[in-house]
C-alpha positions in Angstrom: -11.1 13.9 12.6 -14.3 13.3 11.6 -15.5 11.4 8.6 -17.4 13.0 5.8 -20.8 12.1 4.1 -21.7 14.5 1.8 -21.0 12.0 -0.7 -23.5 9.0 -0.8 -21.5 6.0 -1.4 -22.9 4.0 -4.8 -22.3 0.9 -6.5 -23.0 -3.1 -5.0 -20.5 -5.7 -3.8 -19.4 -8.0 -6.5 -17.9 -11.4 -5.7 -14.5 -11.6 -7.1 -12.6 -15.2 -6.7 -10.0 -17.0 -8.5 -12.9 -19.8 -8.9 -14.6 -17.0 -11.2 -11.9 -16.5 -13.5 -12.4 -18.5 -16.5 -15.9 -16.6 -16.9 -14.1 -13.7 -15.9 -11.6 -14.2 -19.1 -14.4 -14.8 -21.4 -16.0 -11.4 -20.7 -12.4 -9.7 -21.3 -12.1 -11.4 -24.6 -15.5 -10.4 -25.7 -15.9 -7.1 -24.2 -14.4 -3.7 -25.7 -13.3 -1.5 -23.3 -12.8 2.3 -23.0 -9.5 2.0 -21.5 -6.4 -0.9 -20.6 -4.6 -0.5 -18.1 -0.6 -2.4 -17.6 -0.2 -2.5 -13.8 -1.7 -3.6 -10.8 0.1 -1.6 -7.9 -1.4 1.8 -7.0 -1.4 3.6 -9.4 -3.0 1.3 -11.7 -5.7 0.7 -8.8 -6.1 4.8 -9.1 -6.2 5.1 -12.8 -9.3 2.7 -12.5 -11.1 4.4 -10.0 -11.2 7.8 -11.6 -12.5 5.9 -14.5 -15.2 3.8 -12.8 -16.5 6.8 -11.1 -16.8 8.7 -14.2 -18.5 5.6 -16.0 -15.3 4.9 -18.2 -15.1 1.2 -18.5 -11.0 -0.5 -17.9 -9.7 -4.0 -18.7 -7.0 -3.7 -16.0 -4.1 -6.3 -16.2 -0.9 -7.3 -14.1 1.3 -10.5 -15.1 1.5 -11.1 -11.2 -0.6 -10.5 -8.7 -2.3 -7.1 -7.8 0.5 -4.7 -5.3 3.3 -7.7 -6.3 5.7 -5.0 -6.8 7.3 -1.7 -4.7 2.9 -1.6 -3.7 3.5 -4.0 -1.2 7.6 -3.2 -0.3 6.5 0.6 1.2 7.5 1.8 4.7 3.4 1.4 4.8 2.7 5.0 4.9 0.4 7.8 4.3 2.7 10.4 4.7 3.2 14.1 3.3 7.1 13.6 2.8 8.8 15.7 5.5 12.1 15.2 4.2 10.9 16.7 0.8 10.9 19.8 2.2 14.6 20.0 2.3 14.4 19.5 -1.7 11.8 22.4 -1.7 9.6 20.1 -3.1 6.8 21.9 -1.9 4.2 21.4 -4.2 4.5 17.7 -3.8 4.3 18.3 -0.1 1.3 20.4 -0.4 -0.7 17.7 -2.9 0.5 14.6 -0.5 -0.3 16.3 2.6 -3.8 17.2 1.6 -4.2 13.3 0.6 -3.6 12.5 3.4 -6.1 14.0 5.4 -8.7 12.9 2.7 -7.1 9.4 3.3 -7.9 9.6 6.9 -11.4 10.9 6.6 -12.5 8.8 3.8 -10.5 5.3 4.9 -10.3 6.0 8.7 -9.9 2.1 9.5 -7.4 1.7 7.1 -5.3 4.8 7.4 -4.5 5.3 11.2 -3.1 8.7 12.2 0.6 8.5 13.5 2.8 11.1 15.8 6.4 11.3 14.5 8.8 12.7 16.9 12.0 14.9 15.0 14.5 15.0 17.6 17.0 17.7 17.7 20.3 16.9 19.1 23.6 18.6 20.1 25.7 19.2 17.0 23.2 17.3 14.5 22.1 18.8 11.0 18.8 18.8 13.0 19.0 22.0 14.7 16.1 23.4 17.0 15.4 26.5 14.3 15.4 23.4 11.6 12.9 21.0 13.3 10.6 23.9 14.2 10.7 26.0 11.1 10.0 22.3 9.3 7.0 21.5 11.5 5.5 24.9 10.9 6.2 24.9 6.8 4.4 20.9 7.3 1.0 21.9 9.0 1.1 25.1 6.9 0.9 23.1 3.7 -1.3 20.3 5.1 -3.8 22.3 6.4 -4.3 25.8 5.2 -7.2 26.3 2.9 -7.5 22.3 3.1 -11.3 20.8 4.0 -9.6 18.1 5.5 -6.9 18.9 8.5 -5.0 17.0 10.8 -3.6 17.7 14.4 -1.2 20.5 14.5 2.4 19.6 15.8 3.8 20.4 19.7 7.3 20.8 20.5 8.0 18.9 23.3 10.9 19.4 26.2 13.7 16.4 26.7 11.5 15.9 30.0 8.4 16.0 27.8 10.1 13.6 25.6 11.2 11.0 28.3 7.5 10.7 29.5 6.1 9.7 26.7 8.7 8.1 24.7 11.0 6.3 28.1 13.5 4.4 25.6 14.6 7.2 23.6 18.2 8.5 24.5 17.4 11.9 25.7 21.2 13.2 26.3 22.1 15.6 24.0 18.8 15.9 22.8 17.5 20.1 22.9 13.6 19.3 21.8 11.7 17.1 20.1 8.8 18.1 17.6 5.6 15.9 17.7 4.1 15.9 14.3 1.2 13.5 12.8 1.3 11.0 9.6 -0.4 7.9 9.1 -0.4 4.1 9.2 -1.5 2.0 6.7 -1.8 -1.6 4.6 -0.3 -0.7 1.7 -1.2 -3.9 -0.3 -4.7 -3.8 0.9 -5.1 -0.1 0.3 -4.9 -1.4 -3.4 -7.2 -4.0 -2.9 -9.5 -1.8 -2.3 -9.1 0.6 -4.1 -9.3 -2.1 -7.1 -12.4 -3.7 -5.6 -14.6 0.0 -5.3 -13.5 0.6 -9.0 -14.6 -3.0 -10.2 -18.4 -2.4 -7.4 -18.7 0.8 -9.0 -18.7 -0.2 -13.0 -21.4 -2.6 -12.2 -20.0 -5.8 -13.9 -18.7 -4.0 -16.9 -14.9 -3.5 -16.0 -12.3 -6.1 -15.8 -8.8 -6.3 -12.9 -7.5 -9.5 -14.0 -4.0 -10.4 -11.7 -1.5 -13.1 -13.4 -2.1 -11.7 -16.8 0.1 -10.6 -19.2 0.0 -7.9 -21.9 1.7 -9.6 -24.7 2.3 -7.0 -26.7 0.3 -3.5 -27.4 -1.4 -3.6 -31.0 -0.9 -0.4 -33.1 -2.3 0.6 -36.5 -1.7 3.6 -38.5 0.5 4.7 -35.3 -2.7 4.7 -33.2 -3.1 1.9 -30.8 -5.9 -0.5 -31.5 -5.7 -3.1 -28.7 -3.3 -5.3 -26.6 -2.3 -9.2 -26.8 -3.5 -10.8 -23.6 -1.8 -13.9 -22.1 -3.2 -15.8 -19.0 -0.3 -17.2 -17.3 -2.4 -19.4 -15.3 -4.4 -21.2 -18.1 -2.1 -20.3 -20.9 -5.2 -18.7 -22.5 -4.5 -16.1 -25.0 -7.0 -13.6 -26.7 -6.9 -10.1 -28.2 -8.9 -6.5 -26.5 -9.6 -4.1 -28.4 -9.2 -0.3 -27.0 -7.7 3.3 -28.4 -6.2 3.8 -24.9 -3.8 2.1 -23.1 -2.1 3.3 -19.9 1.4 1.8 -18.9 1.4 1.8 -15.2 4.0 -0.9 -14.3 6.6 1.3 -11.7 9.6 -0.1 -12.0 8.6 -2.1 -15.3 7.7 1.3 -17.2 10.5 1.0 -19.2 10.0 -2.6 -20.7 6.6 -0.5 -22.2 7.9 2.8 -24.1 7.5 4.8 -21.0 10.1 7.0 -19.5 13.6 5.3 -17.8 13.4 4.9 -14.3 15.9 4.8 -11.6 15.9 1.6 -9.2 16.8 2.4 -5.7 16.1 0.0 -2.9 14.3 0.2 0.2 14.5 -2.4 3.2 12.6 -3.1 6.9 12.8 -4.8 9.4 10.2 -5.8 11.6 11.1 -6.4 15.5 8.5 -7.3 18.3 7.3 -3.7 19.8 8.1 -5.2 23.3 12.0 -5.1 22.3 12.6 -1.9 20.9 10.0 0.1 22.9 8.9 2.4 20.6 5.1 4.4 21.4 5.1 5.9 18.4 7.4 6.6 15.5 10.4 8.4 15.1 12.5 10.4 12.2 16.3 9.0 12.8 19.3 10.6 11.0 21.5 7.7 10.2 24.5 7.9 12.2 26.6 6.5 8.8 25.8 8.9 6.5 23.2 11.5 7.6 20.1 10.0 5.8 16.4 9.6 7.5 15.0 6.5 7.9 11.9 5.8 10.5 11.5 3.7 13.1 6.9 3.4 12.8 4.8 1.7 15.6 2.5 -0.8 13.7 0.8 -2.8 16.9 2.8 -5.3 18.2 5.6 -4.5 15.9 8.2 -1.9 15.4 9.1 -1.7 11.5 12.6 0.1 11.1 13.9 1.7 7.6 14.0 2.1 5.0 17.5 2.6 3.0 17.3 3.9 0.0 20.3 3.0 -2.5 20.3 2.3 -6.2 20.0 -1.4 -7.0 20.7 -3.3 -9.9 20.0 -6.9 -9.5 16.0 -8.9 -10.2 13.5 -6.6 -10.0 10.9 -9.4 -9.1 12.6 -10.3 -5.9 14.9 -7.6 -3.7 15.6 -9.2 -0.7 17.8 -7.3 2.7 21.1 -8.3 2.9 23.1 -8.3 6.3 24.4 -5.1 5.2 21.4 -3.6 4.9 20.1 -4.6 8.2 23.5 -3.4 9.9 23.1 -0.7 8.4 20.2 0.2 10.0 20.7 -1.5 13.2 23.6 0.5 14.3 21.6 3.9 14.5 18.6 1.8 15.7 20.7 1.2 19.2 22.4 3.7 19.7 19.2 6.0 19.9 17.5 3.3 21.6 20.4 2.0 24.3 18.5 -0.6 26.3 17.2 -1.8 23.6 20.4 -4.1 22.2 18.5 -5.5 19.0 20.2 -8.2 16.7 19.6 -10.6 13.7 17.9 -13.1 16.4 14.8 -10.0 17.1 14.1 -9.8 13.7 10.5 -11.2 13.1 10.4 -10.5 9.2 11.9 -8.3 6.5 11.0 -7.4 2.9 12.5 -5.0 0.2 10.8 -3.0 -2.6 11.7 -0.9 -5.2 11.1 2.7 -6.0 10.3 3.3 -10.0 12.3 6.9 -9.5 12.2 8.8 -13.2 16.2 9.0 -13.6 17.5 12.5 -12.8 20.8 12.8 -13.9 23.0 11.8 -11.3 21.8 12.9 -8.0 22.3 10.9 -5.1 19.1 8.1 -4.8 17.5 9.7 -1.8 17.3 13.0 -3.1 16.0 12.1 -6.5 11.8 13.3 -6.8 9.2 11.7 -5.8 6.9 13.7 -8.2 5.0 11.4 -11.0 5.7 12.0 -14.9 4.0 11.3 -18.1 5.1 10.3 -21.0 2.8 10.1 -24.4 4.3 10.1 -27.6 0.4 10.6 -29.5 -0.3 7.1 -30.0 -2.8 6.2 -27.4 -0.1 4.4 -24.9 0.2 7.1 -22.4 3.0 5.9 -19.3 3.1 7.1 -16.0 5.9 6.6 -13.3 7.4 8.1 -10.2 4.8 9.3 -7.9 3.8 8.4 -4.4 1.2 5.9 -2.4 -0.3 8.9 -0.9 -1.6 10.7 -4.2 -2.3 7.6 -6.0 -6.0 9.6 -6.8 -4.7 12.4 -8.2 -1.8 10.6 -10.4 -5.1 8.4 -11.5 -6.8 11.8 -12.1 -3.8 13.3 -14.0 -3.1 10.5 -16.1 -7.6 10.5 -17.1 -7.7 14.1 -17.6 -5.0 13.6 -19.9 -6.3 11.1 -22.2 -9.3 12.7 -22.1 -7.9 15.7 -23.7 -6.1 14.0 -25.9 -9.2 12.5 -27.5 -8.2 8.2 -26.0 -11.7 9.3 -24.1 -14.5 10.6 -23.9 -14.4 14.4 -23.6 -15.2 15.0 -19.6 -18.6 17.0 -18.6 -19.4 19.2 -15.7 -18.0 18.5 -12.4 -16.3 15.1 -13.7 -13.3 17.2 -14.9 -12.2 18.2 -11.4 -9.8 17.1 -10.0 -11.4 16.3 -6.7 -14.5 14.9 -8.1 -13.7 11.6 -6.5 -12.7 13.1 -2.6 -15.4 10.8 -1.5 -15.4 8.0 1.0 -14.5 5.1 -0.1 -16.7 2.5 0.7 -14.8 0.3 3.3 -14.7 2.8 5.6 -15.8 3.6 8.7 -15.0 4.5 12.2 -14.5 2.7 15.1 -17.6 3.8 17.1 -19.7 3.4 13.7 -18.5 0.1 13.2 -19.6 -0.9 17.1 -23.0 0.6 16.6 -23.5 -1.4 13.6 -22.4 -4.8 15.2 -24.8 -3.7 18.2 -27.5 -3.2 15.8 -27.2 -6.6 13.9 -26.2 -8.7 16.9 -22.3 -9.0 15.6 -21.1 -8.1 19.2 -19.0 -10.2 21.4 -18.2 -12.8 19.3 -14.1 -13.2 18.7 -11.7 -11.0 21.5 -11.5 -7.6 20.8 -7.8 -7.9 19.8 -9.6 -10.1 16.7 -12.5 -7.4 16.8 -9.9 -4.6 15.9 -7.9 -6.3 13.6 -10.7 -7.2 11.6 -12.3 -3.4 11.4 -9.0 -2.4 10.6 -8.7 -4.3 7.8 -11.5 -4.7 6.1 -14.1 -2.3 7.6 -17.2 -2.8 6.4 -16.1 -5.8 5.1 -15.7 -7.2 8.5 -19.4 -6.8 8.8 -19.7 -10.3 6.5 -16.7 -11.6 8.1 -18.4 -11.5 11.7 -21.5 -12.6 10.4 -19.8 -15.9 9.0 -18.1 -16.5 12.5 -22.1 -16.2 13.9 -23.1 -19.2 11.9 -19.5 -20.9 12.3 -18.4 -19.9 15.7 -15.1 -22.8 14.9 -14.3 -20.2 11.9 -13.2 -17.1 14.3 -10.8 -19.8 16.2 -7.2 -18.0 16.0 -5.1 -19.9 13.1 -1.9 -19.1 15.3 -2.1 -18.5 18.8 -1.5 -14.8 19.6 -2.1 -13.5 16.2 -5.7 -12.2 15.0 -5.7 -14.2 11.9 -9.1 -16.6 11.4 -10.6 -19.2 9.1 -13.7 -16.7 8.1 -11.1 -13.8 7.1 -9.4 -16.4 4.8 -12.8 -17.1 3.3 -13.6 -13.6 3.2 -10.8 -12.8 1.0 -10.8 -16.4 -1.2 -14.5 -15.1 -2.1 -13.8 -11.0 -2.4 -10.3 -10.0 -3.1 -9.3 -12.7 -5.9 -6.2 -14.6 -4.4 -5.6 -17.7 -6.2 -2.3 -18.3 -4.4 -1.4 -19.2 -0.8 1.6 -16.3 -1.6 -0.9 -13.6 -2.0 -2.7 -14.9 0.9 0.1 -14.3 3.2 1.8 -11.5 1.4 -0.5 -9.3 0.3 -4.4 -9.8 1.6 -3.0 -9.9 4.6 0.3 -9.3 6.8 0.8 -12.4 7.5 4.7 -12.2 6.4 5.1 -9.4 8.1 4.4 -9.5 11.9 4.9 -13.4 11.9 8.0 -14.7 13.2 9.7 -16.6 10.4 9.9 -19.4 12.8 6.5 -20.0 13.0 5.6 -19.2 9.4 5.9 -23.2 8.2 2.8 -23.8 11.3 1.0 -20.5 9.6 1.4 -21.7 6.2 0.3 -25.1 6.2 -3.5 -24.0 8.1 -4.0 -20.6 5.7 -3.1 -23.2 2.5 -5.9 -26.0 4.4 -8.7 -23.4 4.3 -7.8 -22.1 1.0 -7.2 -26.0 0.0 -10.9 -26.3 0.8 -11.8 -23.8 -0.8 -10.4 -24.0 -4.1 -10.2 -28.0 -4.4 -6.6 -28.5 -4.1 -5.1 -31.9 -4.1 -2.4 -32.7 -1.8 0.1 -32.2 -4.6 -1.1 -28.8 -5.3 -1.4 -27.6 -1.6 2.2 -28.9 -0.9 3.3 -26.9 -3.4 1.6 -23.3 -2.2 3.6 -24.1 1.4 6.9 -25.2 -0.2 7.0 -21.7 -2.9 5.8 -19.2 0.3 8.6 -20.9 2.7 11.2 -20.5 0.1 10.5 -16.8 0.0 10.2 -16.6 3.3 13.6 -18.0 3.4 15.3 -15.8 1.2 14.3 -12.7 3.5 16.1 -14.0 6.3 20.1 -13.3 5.5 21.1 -14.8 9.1 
């Protein structure tokens, strides 16, 4: 699929570190804005990039960090939501599908096309007419009429099956479709989407993570402003704005915005080597009939997610050994040789889905589709919704206040909906990427394993990362032998992407958590938290205290 550039990519790099911020809080104390907006994940990161590309300045606020919630807890996909279909949710189908392929064309280093095998077995609910009349009803939605299109799906023979996928069972099996989705950082997805909104206002919009909005200020039933706190300095200050957009997921509630339903997803991640795995794979679980995936992420295999209603901290969901059985049990059976248990298990993590409440259908069949809720005051809430349309529940949510009179009326082509289908500005391709490198003498300087990681990541951003390895050749030394991560991408971020802790560090910038084994996550921890040590000026006090708060979260995730 290739990349389009009819739209010319505007708007210059700003720095953005933690060492910035008390400037940074000064401007948001003296500023007015246009709009506020309560959330960090996704969706907040959407709302403001539908305003920054229409020149509407945000003050955008989250009392943890940016993608601390169910933005950084997804099964880390860009997916149209085959299993939708079955709730004839095909609108929903139809808008995520067609985001998707935009995704992939305007973030191709980021979002990395997937094939999904749907296996159809003797006496399963997956019956050959189900899995093909699915597939068809998928690329018919996802690609008719649609500027941007992705591969069309193959039904494949058990034979077919066993040569490209040789761990698979295959008995009982009648066909298999082949179908494509796609990969993705979710966290960093946000980042950047957070970081093109902030380039593009030129200096006069505000993401501020760790902040708190105190308390919304009305007047004459109209709102007037919101009550900041900085829960890093304890600094407090009033902003002043008619609009204010309540985008906290699974928080919605706490903020006059509809009542959500928490249900609880959990992975596992497994060395690739283990389970075997080429690709990913739809399984039915073997307990109860739902679909969970087993997804190829590099040298990892992530399996999940369940999806059951939950009731305990929203700030910290953590798998339980019921969970992971749970999961495991189908896991082995459809793969036999592959005999995983708690001792594979590199990592796991849990998020929550901020589901609007729908009466009392079972969790996994609840929609997916976003809702808003405005009761004509100027705080207009939005929940439910996907990763994949995060532009047009930003879009939604804009038009919205715009007609409502929070903001400015919207001219010309501004008021369509795709207006903001254009690359975002961290991509690019893979061959692009080389040529570049080529032309600026970047080439050849860290193993291509490193190479890869670091286009995937940050793509153009990688340009600056290379170029610091160049004049510090010590700085593209692996920090953990067998894993891509390096001094200059820890500098990168510490100067770009506004991590004051060595948590988001390791969480969220990067997947750190996620594909290291938690036996070597002390080792990690302690070199990540000596760069960003340097960085920031941390005593020894201070530092010891980054490790010793990441550990104990990495401790709770592992339940054996």
């Amino acid at each position: 699929m290739s990349r389009a550039d009819d739209f010319h990519t505007e708007g210059t790099h700003l720095s953005w570190s933690a060492l910035d911020r008390p400037g940074v809080l000064d401007r948001a104390a003296t500023l007015d804005f246009d709009l506020v907006i309560i959330g960090g994940g996704i969706t907040g990161a959407g709302v403001a990039r539908e305003a920054a590309l229409r020149g509407i300045t945000f003050l955008l606020l989250d009392r943890e960090d940016f993608a601390f919630g169910t933005s950084s807890r997804s099964s880390k996909l860009v997916h149209g939501g085959m299993r939708y279909l079955a709730q004839r949710e095909w609108k929903l189908v139809r808008e995520s599908t067609t985001e998707r392929n935009w995704l992939l064309s305007a973030l191709p280093n980021l979002v990395r096309p997937l094939g999904f095998h749907y296996c159809a077995y003797l006496g399963s609910k997956d019956s050959p007419g189900r899995v093909k009349a699915a597939l068809r009803l998928y690329d018919l939605l996802s690609n008719a009429f649609s500027r941007y299109r992705i591969r069309r799906h193959r039904i494949l023979t058990p034979a077919q099956l066993r040569e490209r996928e040789p761990r698979v069972r295959s008995e009982g099996m009648v066909l298999a479709g082949l179908y494509y989705d796609a990969n993705v950082d979710d966290a960093r997805l946000v980042v950047e989407v957070l970081k093109e909104a902030r380039d593009f206002s030129g200096g006069r919009s505000v993401a501020l993570n760790y902040a708190e909005a105190v308390r919304v200020l009305q007047e004459g039933g109209k709102v007037r402003g919101v009550e900041v706190r900085d829960r890093l300095s304890d600094r407090a200050f009033t902003v002043r704005a008619a609009c204010v957009v309540n985008a906290t997921g699974i928080w919605t509630g706490e903020l006059a915005g509809p009542e959500t339903r928490p249900t609880k997803g959990v992975h596992l991640a497994i060395p690739n080597a283990r389970l075997g795995n080429r690709e990913a794979f739809i399984l039915r679980s073997l307990d109860d009939g739902r679909n969970f995936f087993v997804l190829r992420r590099g040298d990892i295999s992530l399996i999940g997610t369940t999806d059951t209603d939950y009731q305990g901290p929203l700030d910290s969901p953590f798998c339980t050994r019921e969970d992971a059985d749970y999961l495991l049990r189908t896991v082995n059976i459809r793969f036999p040789g592959a005999d995983i248990g708690y001792d594979d298990i590199l990592s796991t993590y849990a998020g929550i889905r901020p589901l609007v409440k729908d009466g009392g259908a079972a969790a996994s069949s609840v929609s997916r589709r976003h809702v808003i809720r405005d009761p004509g005051t100027g705080l207009v809430a939005i929940a439910g919704g996907k990763l994949t349309t995060f532009r047009l529940m930003g879009w939604d949510v804009l038009s919205h206040c715009s007609r409502m009179g929070y903001l400015r009326p919207l001219r010309g082509r501004e008021r369509g909906r795709h207006f903001t289908r254009r690359p975002l500005k961290a991509g690019i391709t893979w061959e692009a990427f080389a040529k570049v490198l080529e032309a600026m003498r970047l080439d050849g300087l860290v193993p291509e394993a490193t190479l890869r990681h670091l286009h995937q990541q940050y793509g153009h951003g990688a340009v600056a990362i290379l170029a610091e390895i160049k004049a510090d050749p010590a700085s593209g030394l692996p920090l953990l032998e067998g894993h891509p991560f390096c001094g200059a991408e820890i500098r990168h971020i510490l100067e770009f992407e506004n991590a004051p802790t060595l948590m988001d560090l390791m969480l969220r910038r990067t997947e750190m958590q996620l594909t290291v084994s938690h036996r070597l996550q002390a080792v990690l921890a302690s070199r990540v938290a000596a760069v960003a040590g340097t960085f920031y000026g941390w005593d020894a006090p201070r530092t010891q205290r980054e490790i010793s708060a990441y550990l104990d979260y990495v401790r709770k995730t592992i339940f054996f």
